[in-house]
N, C-alpha and C positions, 0 to 999 in steps of 0.2 A: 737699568734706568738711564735714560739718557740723558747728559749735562746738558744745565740750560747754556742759551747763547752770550745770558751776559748774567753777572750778580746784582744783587741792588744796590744800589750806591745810598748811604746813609752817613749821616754827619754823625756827631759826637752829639749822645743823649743825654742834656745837662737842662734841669728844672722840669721834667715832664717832654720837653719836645727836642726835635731837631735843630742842629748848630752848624756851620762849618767853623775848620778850627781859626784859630787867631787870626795865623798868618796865610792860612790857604792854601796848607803844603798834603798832600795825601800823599799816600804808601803802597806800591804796586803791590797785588795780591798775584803770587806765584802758584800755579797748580803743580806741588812737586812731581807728580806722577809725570805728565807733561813738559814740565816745562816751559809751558806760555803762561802768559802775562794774562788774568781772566776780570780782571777790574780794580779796585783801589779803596781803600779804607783815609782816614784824616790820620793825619800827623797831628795832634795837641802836645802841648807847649804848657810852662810854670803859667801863662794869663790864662788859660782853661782850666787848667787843674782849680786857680783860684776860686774859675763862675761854677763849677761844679762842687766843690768844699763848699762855697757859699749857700748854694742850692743844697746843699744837702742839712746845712746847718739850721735852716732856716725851715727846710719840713721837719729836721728835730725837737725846733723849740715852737712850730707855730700853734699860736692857742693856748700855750702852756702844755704842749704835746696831748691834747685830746685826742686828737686826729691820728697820732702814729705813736708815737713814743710813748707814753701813758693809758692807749686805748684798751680795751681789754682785750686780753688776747687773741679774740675769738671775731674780734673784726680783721686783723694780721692774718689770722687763718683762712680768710673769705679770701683775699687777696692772691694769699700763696697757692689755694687750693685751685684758684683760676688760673693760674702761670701755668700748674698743672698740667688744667685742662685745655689749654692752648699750645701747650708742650704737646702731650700726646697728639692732638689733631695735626698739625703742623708735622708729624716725626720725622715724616719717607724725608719732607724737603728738609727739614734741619739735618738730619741725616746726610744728605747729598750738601748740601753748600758743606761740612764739616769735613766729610770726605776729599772733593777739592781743594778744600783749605788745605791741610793734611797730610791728606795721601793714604790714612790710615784705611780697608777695606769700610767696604758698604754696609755688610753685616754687623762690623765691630760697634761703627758707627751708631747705628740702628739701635744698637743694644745700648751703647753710652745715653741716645736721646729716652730709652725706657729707664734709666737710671736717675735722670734730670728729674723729671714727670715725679717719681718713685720719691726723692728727694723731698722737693718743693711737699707732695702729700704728706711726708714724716714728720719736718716740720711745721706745717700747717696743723696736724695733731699735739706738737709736743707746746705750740704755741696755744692751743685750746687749753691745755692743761695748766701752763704756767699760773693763771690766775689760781687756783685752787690750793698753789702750791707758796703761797704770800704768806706774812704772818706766820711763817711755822715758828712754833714756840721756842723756848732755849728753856730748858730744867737751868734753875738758880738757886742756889744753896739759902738764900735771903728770901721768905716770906715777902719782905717791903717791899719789891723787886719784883718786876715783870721783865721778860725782856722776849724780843721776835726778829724775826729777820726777813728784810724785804730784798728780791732781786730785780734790781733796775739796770736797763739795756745801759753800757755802757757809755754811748753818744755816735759820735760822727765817724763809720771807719773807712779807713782806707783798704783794699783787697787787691793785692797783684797776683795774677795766676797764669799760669805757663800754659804751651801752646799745644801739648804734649794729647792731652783730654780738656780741648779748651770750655765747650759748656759745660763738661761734670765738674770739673775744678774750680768752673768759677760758681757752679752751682753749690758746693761742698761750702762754701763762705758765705754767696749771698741767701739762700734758704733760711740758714739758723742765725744770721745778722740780721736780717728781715723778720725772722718769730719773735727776738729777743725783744727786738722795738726800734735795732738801732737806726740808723741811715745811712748810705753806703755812698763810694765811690768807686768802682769796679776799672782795676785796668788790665786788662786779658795781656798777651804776650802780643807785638805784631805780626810776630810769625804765621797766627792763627785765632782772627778777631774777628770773623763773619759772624759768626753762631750767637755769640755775645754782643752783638750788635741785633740782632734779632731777636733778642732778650729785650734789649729796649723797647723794638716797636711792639711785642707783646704786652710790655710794661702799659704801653701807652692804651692799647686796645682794652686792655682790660679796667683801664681808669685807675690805675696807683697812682694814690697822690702824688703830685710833684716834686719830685727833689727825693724824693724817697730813697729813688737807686739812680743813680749817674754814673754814665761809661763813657770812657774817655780811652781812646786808643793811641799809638804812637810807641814811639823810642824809650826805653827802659831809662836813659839820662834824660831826656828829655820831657818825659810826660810821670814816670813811674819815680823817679827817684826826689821832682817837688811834690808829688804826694805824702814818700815816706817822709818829711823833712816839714810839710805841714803844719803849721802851731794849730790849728781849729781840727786837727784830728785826732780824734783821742786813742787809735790803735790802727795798729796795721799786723794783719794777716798775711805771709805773702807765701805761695810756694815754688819752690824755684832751686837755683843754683845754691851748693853752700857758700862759693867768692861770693854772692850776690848778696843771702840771709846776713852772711859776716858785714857789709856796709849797711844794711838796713839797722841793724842792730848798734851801729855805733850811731847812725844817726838817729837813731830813737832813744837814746841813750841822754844824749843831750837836754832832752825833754822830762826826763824821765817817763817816755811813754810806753804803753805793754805791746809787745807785738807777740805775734805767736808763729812757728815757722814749721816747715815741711819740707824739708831741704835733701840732697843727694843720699848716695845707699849704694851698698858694695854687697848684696846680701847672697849669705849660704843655704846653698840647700843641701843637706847631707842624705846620703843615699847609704844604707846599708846593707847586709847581704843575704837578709832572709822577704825580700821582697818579690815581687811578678815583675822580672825587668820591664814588659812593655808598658805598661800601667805607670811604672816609673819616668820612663822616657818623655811617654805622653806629659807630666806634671813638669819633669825639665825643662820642655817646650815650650808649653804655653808659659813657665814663671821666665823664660826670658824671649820669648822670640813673640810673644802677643804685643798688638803693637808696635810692631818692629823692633822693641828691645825698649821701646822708648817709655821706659815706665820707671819712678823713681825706686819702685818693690823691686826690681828686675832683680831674680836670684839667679846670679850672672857667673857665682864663684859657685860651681857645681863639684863636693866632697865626694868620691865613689870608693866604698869597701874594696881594696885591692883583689879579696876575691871574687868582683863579680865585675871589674874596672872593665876589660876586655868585650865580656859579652855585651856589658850597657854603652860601652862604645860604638859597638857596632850596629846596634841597634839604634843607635841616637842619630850615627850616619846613616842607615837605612829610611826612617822616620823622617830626616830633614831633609831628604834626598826626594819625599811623598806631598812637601807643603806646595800649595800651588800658588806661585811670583807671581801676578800681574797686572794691571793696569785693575785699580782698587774698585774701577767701580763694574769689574768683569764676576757675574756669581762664581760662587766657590772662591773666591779670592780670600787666602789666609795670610800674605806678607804682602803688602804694599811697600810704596815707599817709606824715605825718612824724606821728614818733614823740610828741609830748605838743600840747595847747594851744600851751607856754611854746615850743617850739619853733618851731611854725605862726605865732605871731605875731614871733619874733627875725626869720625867713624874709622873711615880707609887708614888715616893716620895713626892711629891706636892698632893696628891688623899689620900697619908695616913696621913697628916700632916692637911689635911683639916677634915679628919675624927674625927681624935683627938682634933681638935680645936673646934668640936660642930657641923661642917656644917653637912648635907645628903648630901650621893652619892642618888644620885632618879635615877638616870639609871647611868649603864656601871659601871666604875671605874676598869676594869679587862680584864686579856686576854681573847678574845673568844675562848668558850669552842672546839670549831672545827679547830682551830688551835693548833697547839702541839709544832712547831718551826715559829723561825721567829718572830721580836720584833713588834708585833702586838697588838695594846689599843682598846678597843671599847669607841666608840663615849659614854662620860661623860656628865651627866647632875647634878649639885651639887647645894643644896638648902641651905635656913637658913646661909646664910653666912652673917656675921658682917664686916665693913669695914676695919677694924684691923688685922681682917685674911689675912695670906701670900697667899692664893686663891684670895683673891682679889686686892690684892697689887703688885703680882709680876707676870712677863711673864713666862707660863709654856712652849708655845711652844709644844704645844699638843693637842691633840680633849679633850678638857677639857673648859666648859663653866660653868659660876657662875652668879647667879640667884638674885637681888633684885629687891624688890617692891618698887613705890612709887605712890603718891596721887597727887603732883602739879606740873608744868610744873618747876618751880619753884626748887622744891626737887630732880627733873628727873637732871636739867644743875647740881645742886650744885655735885651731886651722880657721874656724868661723868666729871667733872672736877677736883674731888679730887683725881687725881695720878699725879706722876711724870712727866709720860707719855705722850707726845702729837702729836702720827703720826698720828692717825684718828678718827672719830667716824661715827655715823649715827643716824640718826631717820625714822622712819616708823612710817605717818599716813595720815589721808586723809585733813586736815587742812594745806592744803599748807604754808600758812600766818605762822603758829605754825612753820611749818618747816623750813620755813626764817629766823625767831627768834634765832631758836636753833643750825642753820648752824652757827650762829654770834658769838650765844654765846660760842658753843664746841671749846675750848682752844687746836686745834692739826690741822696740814698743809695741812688734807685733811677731808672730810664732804662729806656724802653719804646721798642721800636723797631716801627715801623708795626703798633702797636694801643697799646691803652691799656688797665689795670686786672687785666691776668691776676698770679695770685700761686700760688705754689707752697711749698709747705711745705719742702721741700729748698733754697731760695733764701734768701738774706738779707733781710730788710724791717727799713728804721729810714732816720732822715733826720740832715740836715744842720743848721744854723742853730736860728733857734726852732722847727725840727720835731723838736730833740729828738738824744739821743744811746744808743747803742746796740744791738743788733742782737737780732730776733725771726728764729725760723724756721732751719730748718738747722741745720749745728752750729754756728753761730753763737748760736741760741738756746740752746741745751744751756751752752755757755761761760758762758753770762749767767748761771749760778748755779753752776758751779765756782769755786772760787780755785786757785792754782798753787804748789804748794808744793817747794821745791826741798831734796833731801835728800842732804848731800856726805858722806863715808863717808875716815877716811885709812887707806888699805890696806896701808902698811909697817909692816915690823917695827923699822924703825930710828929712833930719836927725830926726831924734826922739827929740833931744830940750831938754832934762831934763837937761843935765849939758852946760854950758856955754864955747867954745871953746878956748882952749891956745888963746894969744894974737900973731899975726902975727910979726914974726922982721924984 
């Protein structure tokens, strides 16, 4: 498919329509792959963030929320089902402006816009159903006593989402923030804000009420951190960096306000020794090098059975040695770039610091030779690594995988339990039984059993530790912007009796 010649230039979508920001600053849009400059997004500022808190507070309560926030649910369902279907129509091109954006292949792309579409439909169902699911009873031990319980959308939230899967992630917030009832203010990463600005002008085309969903693009200090810091917003969602989660957290903390987080991940996949090595390989692969590694699941600390370390090694280089690098939007393309310069170089730096610290780079660690522009890593495979190394310790957020051995089923949980980290792991083997074990034992909110990286929108996603707290997806994610409100009723006709009545004169 061939890149168009320019992107559309669109302002900051706050109350229904088109804005430029404050002060009139935009933000060059980089084609990582390239390297050219291909058009420009707005810089907003704390007086943006305001008109769009405002605008969003203001579709929360207008009318008494008939319109949006109190509607039943099945008018929110009409709305999101149309995002939908404006999603799907629209794919090939969101697809392509995301790719640009990115860098991530054309294919992958492709797939995340059927995910958006797929999304926006689950909730538009789970939103049909929430009326139905009002008034559920509470058993009371008291006769006198009724009691039920209503779930009402939280209010106004905030949603910051990384750049990584920028429409699916901010889709994962705004879809079940949108069923619940609430109002949104969406701030994408500027790394990767095209796609999420074409949310808006769908928003618009489809007639969502105004103020509904506001996007506001720009600088993380800038635009994203007087959002978290907001008094008119009653939560913030954000997924991201754990430094990043950890200041949101202190400033919502202030407030006493709820956020919910989806933050960094160190995660194991253990391989043991009655397995089809190449079947294994294959799931090693795509759990770290789909994406370009750039995936918060990436199970990056790959465990192998010392008796089969050798053969799946060699196979892993055989296998990596087979992905085809190049320019994302060439078919067959399975490794694109990484997303910015500033990331290309975090990356290289984590490969040379592994170097020095004793590990082997055993494949990759380098630009490929056939590329000359465009921040592009070849799939890393790095060995002899010790647990004290920052290769092993820390999120590179790159086709970069690190290799230990072990002997006992035993030394495998201890090896994948010793990080911070707890958004996922996995095991691969034919010992079902084993696998049951070690789904219990792996310390992190989600557990793959012989594969790695599959996600479904009906399943829970969120982690343990400093990966964060919370639940995306399913109706778990739905809940993430309900509160519970419990409503007891006394149904006799006879006084209550606790205090004793004045004496008649």
């Amino acid at each position: 498919m061939a890149a168009p010649s320019a992107i559309p230039r669109r302002g900051l979508f706050i109350g229904g329509g088109w804005r430029e920001p404050s002060l009139g600053r935009r933000l060059p849009v980089v084609n990582p792959a390239t390297e050219a400059t291909i058009g420009d997004i707005p810089a907003a500022t704390a007086e943006d963030v305001e008109l769009a808190v405002s605008a969003a507070r203001d579709a929360f309560g207008r009318d008494g929320g008939r319109h949006w926030s109190r509607a039943p649910g099945a008018v929110r369902a009409k709305y999101l089902k149309a995002i939908a279907a404006k999603i799907k129509d629209k794919k090939s091109y969101l697809a392509l402006l995301e790719t640009l954006d990115s860098g991530k292949p054309l294919d992958e792309a492709a797939g995340d816009m059927e995910d958006v579409a797929a999304c926006f439909e689950y909730y538009a169902d789970l939103a049909e159903a929430l009326d139905g699911k009002q008034r559920a009873p509470i058993s009371l031990p008291m006769e006198k006593f009724e009691s039920y319980v209503l779930k009402e959308p939280i209010g106004v939230v905030g949603l910051i989402t990384p750049w990584n899967y920028p429409l699916l992630m901010a889709t994962w917030k705004v879809a079940p923030a949108l069923a619940a009832g609430c109002t949104a203010v969406l701030k994408p990463s500027e790394l990767a804000s095209l796609t999420c600005l074409e949310l808006g002008g769908i928003c618009a085309e489809i007639g969502l009420p105004p103020g509904v969903l506001n996007i506001i693009t720009g600088l993380g200090t800038e635009a994203g951190a007087p959002l978290a810091s907001h008094p008119h917003v009653d939560k913030i969602a954000f997924t991201g960096s754990t430094e990043t989660g950890k200041r949101i957290m202190i400033t919502a903390s202030q407030m006493v306000k709820p956020v919910s987080l989806e933050l960094g991940g160190k995660s194991p996949l253990i391989v043991f020794d009655d397995v089809d090595i190449d079947k294994a390989v294959e799931w090693a692969m795509f759990g770290c090098f789909a994406n370009a590694g750039q995936v918060c699941s990436a199970t990056s600390r790959l465990l192998l059975h010392e008796k089969i370390a050798k053969r799946f090694l060699d196979r892993l280089v055989a296998w990596a040695k087979s992905i085809k690098i190049s320019d994302p939007l060439e078919e067959g393309c399975r490794l694109g770039s990484v997303v910015s310069e500033g990331q290309y170089k975090k990356i290289m730096k984590f490969i040379s610091t592994a170097r020095c610290e004793g590990a082997t780079i055993l494949y990759g660690g380098a630009r490929p030779q056939h590329l000359k522009r465009g921040f592009f890593i070849e799939p890393t495979i790095i060995t002899n690594v010790s647990t004290s190394m920052q290769i092993w310790r820390e999120e590179v957020f790159g086709p970069v995988i690190c290799i230990k051995e072990f002997r006992t089923e035993r030394e495998a949980v201890e090896l994948a339990n010793d990080t911070h980290y707890g958004l996922a792991g996995a095991v691969i083997s034919n010992d079902l039984e084993r696998c049951e074990r070690i789904s219990k034992a792996i310390q992190s909110g989600i557990v793959w059993i012989n594969c790695s990286q599959p996600c479904f929108v009906q399943a829970p996603w969120g982690g343990n530790k400093r990966s964060g707290f919370g639940r995306e997806l399913g109706q778990w994610g739905l809940d993430n912007y309900l509160s519970v409100k419990q409503v007891t009723k006394y149904c006799s006709d006879e006084p209550y009796g606790w205090y004793r009545p004045p004496s008649k004169l």
